[in-house]
mmCIF file as Biopython writes it, N, C-alpha, C and O atoms, coordinates in Angstrom:
data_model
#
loop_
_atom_site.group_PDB
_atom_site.id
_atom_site.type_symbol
_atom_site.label_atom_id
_atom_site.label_alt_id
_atom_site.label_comp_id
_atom_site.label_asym_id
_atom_site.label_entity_id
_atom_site.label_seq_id
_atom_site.pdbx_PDB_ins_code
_atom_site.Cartn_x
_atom_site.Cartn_y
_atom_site.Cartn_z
_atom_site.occupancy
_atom_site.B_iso_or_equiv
_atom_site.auth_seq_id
_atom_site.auth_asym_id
_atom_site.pdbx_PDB_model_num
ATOM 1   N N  . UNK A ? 1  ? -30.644 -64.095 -54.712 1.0 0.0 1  A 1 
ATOM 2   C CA . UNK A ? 1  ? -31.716 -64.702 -55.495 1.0 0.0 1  A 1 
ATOM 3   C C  . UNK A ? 1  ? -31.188 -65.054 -56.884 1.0 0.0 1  A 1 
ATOM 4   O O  . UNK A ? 1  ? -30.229 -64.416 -57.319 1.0 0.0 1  A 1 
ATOM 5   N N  . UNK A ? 2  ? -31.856 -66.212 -57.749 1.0 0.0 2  A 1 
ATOM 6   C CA . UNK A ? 2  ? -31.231 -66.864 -58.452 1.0 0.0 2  A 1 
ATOM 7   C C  . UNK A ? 2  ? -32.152 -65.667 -59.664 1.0 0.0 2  A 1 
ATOM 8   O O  . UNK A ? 2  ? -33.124 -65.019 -59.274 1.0 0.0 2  A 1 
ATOM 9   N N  . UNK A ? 3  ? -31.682 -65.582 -60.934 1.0 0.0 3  A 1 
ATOM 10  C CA . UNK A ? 3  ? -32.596 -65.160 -62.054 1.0 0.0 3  A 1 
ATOM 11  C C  . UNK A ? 3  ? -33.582 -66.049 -62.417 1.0 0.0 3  A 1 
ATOM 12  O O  . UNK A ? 3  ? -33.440 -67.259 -62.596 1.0 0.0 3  A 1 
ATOM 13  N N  . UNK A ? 4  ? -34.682 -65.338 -62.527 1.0 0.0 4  A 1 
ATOM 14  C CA . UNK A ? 4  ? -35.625 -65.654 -63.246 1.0 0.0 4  A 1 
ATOM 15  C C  . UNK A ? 4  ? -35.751 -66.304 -64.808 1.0 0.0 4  A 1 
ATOM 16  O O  . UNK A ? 4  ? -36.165 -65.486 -65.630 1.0 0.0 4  A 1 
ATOM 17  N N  . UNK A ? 5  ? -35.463 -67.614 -65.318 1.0 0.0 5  A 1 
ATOM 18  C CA . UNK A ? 5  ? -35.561 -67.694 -66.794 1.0 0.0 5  A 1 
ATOM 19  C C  . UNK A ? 5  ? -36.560 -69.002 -67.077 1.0 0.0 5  A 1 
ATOM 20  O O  . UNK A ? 5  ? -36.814 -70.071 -66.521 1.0 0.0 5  A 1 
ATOM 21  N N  . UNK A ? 6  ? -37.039 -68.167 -68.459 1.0 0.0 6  A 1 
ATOM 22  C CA . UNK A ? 6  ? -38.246 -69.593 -69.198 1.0 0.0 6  A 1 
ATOM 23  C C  . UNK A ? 6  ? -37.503 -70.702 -69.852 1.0 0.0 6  A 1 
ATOM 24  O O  . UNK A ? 6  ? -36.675 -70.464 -70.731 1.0 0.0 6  A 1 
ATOM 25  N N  . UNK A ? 7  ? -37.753 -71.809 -69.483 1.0 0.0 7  A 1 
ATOM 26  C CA . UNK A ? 7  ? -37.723 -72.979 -69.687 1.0 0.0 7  A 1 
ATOM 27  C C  . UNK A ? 7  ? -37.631 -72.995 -71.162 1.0 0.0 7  A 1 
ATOM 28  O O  . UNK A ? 7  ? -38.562 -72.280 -71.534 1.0 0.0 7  A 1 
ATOM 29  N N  . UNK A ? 8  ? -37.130 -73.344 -71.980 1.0 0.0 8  A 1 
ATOM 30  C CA . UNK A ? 8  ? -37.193 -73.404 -73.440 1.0 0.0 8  A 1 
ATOM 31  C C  . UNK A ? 8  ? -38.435 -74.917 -73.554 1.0 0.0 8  A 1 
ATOM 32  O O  . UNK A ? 8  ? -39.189 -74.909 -74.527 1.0 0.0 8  A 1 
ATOM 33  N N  . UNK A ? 9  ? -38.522 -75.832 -72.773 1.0 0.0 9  A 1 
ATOM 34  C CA . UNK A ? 9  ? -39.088 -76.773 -72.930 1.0 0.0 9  A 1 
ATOM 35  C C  . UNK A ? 9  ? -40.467 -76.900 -72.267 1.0 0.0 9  A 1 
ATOM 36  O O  . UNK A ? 9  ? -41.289 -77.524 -72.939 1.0 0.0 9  A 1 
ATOM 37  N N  . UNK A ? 10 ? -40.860 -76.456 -71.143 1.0 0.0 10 A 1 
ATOM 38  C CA . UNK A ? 10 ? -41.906 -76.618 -70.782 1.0 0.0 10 A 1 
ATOM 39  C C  . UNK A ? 10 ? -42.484 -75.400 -70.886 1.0 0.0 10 A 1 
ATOM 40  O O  . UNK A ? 10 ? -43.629 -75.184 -71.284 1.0 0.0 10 A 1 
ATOM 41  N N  . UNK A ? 11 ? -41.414 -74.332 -70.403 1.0 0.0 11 A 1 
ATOM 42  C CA . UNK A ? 11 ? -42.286 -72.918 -70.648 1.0 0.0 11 A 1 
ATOM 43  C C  . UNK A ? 11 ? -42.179 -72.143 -69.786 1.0 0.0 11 A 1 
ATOM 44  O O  . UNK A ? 11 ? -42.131 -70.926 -69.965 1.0 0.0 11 A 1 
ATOM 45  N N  . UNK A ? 12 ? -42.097 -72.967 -68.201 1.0 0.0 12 A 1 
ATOM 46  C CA . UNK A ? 12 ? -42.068 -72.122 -66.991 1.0 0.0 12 A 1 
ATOM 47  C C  . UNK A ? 12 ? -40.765 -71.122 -66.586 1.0 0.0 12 A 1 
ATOM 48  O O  . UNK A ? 12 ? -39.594 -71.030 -66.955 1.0 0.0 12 A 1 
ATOM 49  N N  . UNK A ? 13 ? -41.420 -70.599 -65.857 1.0 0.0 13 A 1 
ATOM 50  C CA . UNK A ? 13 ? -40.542 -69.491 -65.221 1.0 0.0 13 A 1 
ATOM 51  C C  . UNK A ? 13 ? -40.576 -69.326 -64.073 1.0 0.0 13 A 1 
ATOM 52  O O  . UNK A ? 13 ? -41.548 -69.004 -63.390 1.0 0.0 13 A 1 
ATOM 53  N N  . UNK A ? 14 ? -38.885 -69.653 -63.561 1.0 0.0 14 A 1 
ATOM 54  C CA . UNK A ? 14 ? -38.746 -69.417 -62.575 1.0 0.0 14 A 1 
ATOM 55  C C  . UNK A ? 14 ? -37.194 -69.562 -62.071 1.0 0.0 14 A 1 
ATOM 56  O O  . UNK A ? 14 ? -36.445 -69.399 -63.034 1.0 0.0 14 A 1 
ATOM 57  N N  . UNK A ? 15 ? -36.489 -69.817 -60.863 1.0 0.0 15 A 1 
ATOM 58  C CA . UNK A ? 15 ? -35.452 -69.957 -60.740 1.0 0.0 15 A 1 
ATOM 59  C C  . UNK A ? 15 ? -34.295 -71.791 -60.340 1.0 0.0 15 A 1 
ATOM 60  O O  . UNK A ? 15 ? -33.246 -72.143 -59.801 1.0 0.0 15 A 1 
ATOM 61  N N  . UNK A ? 16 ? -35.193 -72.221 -60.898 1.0 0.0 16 A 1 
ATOM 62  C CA . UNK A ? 16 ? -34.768 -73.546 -60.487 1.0 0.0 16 A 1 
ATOM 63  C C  . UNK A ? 16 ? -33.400 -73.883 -61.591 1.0 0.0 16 A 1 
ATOM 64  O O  . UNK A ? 16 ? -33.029 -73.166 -62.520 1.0 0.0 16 A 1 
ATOM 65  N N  . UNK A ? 17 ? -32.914 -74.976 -61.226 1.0 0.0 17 A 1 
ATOM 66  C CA . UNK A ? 17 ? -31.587 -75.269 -61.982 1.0 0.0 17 A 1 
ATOM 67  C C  . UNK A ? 17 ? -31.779 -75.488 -63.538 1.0 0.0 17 A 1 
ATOM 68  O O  . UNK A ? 17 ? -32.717 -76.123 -64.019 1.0 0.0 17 A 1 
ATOM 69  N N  . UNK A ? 18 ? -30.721 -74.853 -64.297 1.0 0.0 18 A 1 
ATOM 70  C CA . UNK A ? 18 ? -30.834 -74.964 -65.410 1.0 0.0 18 A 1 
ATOM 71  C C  . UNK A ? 18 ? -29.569 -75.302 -66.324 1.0 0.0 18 A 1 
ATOM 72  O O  . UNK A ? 18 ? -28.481 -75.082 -65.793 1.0 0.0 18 A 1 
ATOM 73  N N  . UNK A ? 19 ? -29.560 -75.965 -68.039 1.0 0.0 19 A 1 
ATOM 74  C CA . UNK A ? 19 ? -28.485 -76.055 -68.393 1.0 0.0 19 A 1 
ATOM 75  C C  . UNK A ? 19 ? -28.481 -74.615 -69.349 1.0 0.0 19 A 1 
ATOM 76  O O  . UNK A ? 19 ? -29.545 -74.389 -69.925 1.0 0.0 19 A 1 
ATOM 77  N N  . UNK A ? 20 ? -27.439 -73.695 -69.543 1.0 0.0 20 A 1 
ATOM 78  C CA . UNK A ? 20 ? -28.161 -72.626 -70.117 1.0 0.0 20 A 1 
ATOM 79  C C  . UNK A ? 20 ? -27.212 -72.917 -71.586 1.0 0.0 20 A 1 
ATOM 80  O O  . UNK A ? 20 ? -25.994 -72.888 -71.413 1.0 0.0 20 A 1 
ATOM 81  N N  . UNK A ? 21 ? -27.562 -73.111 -72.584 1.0 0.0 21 A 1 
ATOM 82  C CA . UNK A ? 21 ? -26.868 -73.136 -73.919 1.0 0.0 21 A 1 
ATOM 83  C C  . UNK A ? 21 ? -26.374 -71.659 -74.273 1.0 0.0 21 A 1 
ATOM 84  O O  . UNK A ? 21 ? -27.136 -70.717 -74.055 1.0 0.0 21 A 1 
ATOM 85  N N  . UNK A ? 22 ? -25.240 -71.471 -74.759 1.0 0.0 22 A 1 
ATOM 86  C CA . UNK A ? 22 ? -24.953 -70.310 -75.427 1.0 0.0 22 A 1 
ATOM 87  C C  . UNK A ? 22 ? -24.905 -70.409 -77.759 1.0 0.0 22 A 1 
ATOM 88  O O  . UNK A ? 22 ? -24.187 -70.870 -78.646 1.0 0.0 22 A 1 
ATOM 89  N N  . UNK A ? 23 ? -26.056 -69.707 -77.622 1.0 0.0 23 A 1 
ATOM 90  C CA . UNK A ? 23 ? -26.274 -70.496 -79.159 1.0 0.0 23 A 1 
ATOM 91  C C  . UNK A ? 23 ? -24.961 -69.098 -80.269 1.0 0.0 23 A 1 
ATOM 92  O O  . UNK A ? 23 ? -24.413 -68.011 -80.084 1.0 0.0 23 A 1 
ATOM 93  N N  . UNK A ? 24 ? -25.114 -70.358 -81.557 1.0 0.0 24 A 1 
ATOM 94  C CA . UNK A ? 24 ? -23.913 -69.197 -82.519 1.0 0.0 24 A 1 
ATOM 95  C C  . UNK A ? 24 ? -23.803 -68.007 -82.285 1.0 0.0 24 A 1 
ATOM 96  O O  . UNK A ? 24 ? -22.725 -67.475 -82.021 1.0 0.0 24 A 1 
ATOM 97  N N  . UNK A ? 25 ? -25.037 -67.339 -82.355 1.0 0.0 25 A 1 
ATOM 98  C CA . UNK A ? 25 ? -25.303 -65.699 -81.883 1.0 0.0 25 A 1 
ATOM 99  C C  . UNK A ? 25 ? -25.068 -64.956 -80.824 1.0 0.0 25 A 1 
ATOM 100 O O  . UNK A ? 25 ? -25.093 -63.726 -80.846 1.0 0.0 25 A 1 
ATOM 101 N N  . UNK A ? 26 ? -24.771 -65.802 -79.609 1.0 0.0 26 A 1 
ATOM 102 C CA . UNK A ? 26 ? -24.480 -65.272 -78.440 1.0 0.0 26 A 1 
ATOM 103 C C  . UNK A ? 26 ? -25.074 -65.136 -78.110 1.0 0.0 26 A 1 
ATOM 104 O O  . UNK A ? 26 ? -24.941 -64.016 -77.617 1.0 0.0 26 A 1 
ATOM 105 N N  . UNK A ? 27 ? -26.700 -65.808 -77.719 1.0 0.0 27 A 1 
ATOM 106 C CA . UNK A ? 27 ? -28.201 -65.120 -77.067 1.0 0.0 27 A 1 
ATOM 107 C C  . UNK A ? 27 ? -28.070 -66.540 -76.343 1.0 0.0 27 A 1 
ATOM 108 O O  . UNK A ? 27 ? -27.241 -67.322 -76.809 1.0 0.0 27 A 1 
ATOM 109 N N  . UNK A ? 28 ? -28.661 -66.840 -75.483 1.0 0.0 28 A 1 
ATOM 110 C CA . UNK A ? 28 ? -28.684 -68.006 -74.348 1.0 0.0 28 A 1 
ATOM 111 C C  . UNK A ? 28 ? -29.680 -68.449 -74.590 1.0 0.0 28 A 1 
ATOM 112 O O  . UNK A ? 28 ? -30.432 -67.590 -75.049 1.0 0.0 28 A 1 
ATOM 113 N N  . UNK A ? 29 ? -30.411 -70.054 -74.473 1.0 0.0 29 A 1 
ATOM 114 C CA . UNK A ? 29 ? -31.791 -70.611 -73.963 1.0 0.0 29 A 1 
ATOM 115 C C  . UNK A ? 29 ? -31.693 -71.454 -72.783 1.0 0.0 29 A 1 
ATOM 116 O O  . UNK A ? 29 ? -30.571 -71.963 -72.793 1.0 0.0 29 A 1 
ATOM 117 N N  . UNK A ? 30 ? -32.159 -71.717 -72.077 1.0 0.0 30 A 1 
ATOM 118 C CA . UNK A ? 30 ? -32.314 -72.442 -70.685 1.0 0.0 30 A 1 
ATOM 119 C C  . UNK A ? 30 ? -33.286 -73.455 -70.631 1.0 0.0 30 A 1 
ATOM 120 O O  . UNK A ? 30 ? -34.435 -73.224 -71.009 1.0 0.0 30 A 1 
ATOM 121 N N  . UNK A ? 31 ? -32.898 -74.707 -70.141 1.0 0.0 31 A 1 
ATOM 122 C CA . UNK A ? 31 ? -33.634 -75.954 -70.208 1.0 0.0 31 A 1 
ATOM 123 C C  . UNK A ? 31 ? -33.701 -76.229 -68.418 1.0 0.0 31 A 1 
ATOM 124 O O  . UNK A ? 31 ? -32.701 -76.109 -67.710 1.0 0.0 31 A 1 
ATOM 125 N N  . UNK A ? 32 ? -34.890 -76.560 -67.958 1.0 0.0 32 A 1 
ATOM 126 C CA . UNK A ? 32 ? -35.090 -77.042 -66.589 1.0 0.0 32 A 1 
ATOM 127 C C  . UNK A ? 32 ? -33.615 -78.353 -67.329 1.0 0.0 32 A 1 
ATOM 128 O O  . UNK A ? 32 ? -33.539 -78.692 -68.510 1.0 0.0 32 A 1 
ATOM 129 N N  . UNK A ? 33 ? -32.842 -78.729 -66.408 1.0 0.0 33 A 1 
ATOM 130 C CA . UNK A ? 33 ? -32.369 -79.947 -66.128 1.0 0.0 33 A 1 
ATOM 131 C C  . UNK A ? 33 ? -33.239 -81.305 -66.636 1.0 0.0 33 A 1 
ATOM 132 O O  . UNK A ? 33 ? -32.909 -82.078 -67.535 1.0 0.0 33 A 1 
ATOM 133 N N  . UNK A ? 34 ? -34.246 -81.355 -65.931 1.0 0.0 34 A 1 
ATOM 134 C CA . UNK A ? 34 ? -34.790 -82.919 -66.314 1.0 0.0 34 A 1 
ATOM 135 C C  . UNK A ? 34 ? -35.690 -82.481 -67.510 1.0 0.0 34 A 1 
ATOM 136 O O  . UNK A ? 34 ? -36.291 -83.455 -67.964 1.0 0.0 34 A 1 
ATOM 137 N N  . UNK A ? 35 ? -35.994 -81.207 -68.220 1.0 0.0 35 A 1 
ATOM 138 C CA . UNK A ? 35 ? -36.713 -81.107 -69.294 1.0 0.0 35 A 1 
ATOM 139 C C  . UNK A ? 35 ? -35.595 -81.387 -70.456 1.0 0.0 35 A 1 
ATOM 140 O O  . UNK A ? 35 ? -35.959 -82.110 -71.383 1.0 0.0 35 A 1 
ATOM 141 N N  . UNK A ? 36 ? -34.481 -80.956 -70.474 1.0 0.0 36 A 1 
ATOM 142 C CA . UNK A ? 36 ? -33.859 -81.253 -71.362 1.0 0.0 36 A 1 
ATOM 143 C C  . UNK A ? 36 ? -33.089 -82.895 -71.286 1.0 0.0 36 A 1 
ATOM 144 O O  . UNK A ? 36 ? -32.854 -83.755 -72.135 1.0 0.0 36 A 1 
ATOM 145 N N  . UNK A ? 37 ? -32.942 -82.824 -70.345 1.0 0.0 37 A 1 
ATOM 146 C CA . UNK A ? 37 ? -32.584 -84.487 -70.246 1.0 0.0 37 A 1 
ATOM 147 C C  . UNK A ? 37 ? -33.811 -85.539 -71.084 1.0 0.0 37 A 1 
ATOM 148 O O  . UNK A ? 37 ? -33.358 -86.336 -71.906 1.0 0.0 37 A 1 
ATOM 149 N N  . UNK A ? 38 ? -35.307 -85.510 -70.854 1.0 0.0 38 A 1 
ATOM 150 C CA . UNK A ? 38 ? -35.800 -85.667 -71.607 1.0 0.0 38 A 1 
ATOM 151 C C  . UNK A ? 38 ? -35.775 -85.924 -72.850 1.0 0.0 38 A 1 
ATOM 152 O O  . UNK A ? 38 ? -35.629 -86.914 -73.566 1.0 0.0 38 A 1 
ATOM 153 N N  . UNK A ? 39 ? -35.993 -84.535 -72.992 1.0 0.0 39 A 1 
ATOM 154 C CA . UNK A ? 39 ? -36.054 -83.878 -74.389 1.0 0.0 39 A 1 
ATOM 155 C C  . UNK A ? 39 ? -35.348 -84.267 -75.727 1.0 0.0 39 A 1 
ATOM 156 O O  . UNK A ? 39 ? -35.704 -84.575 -76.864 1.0 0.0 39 A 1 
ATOM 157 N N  . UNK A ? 40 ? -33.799 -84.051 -74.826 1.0 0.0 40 A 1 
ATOM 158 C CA . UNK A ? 40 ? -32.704 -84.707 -75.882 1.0 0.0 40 A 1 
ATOM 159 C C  . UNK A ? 40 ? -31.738 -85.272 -75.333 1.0 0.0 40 A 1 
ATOM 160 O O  . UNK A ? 40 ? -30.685 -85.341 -75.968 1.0 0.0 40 A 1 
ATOM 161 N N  . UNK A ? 41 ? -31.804 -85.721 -74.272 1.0 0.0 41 A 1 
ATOM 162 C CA . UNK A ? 41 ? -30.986 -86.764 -73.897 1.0 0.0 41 A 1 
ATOM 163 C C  . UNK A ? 41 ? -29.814 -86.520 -73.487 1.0 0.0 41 A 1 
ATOM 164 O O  . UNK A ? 41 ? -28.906 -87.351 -73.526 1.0 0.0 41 A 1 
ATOM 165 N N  . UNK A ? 42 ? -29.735 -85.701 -73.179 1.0 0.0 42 A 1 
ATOM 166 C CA . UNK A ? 42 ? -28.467 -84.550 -72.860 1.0 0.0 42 A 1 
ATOM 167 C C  . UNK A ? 42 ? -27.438 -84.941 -71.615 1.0 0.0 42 A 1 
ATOM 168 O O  . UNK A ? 42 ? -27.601 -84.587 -70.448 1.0 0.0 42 A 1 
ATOM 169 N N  . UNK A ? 43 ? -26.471 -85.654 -72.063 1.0 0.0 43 A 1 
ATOM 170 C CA . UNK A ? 43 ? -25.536 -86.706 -70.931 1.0 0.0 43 A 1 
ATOM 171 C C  . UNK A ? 43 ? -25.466 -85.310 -69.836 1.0 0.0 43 A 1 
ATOM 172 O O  . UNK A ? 43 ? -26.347 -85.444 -68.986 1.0 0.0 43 A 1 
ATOM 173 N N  . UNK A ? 44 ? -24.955 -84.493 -69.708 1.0 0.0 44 A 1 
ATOM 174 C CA . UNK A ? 44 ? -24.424 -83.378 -69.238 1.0 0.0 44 A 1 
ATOM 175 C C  . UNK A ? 44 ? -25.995 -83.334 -67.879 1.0 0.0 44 A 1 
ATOM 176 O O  . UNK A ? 44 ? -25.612 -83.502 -66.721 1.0 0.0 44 A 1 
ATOM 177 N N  . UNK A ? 45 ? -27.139 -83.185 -68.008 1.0 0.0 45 A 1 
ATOM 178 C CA . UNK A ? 45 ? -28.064 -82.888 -67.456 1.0 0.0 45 A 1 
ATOM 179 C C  . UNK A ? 45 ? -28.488 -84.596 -66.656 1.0 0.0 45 A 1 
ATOM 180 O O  . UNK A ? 45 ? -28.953 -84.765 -65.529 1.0 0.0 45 A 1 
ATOM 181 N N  . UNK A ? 46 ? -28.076 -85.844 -67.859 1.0 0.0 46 A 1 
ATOM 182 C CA . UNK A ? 46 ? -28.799 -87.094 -67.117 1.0 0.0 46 A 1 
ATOM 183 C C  . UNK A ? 46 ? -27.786 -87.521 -65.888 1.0 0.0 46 A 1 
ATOM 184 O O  . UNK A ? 46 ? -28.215 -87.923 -64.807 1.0 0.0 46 A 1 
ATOM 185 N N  . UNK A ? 47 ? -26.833 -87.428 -66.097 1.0 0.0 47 A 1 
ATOM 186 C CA . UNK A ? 47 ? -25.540 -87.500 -64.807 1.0 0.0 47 A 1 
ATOM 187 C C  . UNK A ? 47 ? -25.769 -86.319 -63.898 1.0 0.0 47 A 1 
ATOM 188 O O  . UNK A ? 47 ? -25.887 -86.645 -62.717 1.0 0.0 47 A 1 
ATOM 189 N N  . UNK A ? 48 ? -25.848 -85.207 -64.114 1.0 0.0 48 A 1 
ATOM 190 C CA . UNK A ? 48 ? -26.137 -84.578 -62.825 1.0 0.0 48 A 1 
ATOM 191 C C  . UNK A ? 48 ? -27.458 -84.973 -61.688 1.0 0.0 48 A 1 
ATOM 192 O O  . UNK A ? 48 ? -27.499 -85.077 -60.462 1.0 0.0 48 A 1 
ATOM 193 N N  . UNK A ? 49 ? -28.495 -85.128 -62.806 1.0 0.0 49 A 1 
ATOM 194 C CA . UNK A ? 49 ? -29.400 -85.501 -62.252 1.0 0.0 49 A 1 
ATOM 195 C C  . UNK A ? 49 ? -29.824 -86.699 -61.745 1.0 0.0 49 A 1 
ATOM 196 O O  . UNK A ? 49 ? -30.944 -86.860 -61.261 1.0 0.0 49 A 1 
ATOM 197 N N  . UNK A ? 50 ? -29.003 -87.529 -61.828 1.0 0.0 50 A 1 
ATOM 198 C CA . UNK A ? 50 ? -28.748 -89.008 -60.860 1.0 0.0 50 A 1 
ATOM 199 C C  . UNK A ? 50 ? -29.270 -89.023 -60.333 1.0 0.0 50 A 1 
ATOM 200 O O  . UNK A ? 50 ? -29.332 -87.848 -59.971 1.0 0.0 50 A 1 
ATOM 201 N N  . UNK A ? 51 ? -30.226 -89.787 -59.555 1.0 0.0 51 A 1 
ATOM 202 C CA . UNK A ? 51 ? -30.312 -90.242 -58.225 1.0 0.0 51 A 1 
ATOM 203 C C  . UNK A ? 51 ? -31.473 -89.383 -57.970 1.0 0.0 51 A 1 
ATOM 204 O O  . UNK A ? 51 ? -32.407 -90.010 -57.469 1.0 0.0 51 A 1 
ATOM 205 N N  . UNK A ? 52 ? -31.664 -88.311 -58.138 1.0 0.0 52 A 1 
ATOM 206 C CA . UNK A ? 52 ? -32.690 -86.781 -58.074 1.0 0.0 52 A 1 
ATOM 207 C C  . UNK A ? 52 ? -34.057 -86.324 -58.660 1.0 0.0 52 A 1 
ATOM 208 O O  . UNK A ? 52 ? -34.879 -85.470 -58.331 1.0 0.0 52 A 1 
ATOM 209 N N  . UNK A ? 53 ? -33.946 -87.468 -59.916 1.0 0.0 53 A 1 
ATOM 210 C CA . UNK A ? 53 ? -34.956 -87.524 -61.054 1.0 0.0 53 A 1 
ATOM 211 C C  . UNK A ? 53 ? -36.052 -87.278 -60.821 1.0 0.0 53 A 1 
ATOM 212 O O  . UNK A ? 53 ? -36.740 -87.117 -61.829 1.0 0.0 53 A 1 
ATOM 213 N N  . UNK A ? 54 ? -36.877 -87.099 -59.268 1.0 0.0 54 A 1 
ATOM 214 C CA . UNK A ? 54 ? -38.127 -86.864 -59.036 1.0 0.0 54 A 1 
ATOM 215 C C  . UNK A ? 54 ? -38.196 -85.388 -57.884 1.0 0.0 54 A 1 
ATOM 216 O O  . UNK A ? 54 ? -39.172 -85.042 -57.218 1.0 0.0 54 A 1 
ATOM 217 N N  . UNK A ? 55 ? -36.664 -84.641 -57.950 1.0 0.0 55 A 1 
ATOM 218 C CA . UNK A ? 55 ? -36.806 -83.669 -56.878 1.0 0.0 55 A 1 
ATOM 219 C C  . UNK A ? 55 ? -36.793 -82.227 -58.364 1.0 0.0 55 A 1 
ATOM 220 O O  . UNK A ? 55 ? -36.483 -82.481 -59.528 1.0 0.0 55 A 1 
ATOM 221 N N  . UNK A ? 56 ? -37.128 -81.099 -57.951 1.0 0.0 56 A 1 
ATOM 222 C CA . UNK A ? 56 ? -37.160 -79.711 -58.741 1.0 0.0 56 A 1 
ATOM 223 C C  . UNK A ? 56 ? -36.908 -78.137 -57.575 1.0 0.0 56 A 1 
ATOM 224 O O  . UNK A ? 56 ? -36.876 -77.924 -56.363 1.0 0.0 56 A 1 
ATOM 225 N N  . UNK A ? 57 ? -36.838 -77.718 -58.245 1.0 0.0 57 A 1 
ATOM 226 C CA . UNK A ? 57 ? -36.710 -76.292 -57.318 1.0 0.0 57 A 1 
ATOM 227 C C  . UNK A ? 57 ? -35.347 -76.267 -56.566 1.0 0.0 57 A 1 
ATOM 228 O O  . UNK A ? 57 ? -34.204 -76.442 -56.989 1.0 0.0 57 A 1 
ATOM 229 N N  . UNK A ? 58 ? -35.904 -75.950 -55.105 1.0 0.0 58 A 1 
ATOM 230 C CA . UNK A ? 58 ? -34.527 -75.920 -54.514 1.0 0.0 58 A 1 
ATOM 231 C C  . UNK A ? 58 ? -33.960 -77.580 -53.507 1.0 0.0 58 A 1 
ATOM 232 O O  . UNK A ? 58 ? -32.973 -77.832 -52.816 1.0 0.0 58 A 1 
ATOM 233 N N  . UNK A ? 59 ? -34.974 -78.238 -53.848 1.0 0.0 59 A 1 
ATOM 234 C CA . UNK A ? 59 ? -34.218 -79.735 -53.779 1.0 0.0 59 A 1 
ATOM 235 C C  . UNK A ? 59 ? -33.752 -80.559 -54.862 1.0 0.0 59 A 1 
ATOM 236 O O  . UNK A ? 59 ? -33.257 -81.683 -54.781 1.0 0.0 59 A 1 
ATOM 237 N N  . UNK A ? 60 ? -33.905 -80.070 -55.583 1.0 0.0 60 A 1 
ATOM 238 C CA . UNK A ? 60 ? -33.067 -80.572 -56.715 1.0 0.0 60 A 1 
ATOM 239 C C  . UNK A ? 60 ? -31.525 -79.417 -56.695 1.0 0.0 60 A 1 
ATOM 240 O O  . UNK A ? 60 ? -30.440 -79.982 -56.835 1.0 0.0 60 A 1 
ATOM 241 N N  . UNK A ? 61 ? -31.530 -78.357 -56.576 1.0 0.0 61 A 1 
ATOM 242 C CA . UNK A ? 61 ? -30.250 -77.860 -56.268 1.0 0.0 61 A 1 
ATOM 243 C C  . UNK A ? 61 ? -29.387 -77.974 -55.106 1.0 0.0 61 A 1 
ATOM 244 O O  . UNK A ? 61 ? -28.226 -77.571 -55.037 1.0 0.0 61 A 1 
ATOM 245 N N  . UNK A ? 62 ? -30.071 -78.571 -54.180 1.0 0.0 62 A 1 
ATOM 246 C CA . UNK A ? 62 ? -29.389 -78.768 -53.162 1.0 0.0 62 A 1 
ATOM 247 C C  . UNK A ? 62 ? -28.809 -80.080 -53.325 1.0 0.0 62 A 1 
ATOM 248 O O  . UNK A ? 62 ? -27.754 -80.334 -52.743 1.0 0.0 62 A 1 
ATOM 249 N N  . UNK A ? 63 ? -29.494 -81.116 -54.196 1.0 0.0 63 A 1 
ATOM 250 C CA . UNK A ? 63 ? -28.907 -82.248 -54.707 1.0 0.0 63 A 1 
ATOM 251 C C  . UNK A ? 63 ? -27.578 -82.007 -55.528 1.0 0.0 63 A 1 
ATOM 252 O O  . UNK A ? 63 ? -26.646 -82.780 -55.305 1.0 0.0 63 A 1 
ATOM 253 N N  . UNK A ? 64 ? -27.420 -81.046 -56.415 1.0 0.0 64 A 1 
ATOM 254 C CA . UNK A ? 64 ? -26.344 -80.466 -57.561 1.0 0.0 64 A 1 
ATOM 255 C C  . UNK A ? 64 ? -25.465 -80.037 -56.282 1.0 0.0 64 A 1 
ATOM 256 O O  . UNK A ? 64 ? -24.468 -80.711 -56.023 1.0 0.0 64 A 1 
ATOM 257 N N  . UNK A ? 65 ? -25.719 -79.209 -55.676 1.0 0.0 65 A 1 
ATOM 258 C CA . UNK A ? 65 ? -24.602 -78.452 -55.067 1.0 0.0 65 A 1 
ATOM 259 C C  . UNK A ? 65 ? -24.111 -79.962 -53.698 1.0 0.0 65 A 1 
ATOM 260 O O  . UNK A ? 65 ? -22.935 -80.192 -53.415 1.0 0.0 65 A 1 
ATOM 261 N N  . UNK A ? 66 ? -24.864 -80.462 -53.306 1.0 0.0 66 A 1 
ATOM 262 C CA . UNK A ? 66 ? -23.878 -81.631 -52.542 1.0 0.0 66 A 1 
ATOM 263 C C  . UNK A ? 66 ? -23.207 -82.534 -53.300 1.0 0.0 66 A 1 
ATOM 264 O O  . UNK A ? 66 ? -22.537 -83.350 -52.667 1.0 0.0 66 A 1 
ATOM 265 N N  . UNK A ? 67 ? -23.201 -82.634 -54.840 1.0 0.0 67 A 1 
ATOM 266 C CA . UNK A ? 67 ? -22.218 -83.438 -55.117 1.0 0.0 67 A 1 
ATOM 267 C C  . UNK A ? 67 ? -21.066 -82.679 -55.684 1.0 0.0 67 A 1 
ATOM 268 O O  . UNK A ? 67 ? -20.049 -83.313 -55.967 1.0 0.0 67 A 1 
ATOM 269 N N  . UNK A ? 68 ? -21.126 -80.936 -55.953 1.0 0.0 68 A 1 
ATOM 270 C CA . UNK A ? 68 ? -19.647 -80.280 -56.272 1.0 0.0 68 A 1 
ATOM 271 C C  . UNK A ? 68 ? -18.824 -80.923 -54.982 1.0 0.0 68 A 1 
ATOM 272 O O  . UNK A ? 68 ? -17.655 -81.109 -55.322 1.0 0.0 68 A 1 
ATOM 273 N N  . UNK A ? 69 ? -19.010 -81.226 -53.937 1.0 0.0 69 A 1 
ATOM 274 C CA . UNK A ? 69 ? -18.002 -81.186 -52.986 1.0 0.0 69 A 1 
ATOM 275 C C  . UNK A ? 69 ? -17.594 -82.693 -52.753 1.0 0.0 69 A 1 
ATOM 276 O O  . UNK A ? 69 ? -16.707 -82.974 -51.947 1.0 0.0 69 A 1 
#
């Protein structure tokens, strides 16, 4: 099972794909993928999410994990 983390952007919680920032301090925040793509435009999150832009949960990770290969 994946961890549980809140969305820095929408709020939710849960285990769906995330980009997780490691800030100066060493404490982490976590952005759903298409919330931060949004949000700030975040090349890193709009290229993964290609093609996917309307899937979340575990079809949107199953989208991420068929293009590592």
């Amino acid at each position: 099972m994946n961890p549980l983390r809140t969305c820095i952007g929408c709020q939710q919680v849960d285990d769906h794909p995330r980009h997780v920032i490691v800030l100066p301090d060493g404490s982490e925040v976590g952005w759903h993928m298409d919330c931060h793509s949004l949000a700030t435009g975040c090349d890193v999150c709009t290229t993964q999410t290609a093609g996917a832009e309307n899937l979340r949960g575990d079809d949107l990770r199953a989208h991420l994990v068929s293009k590592d290969g």
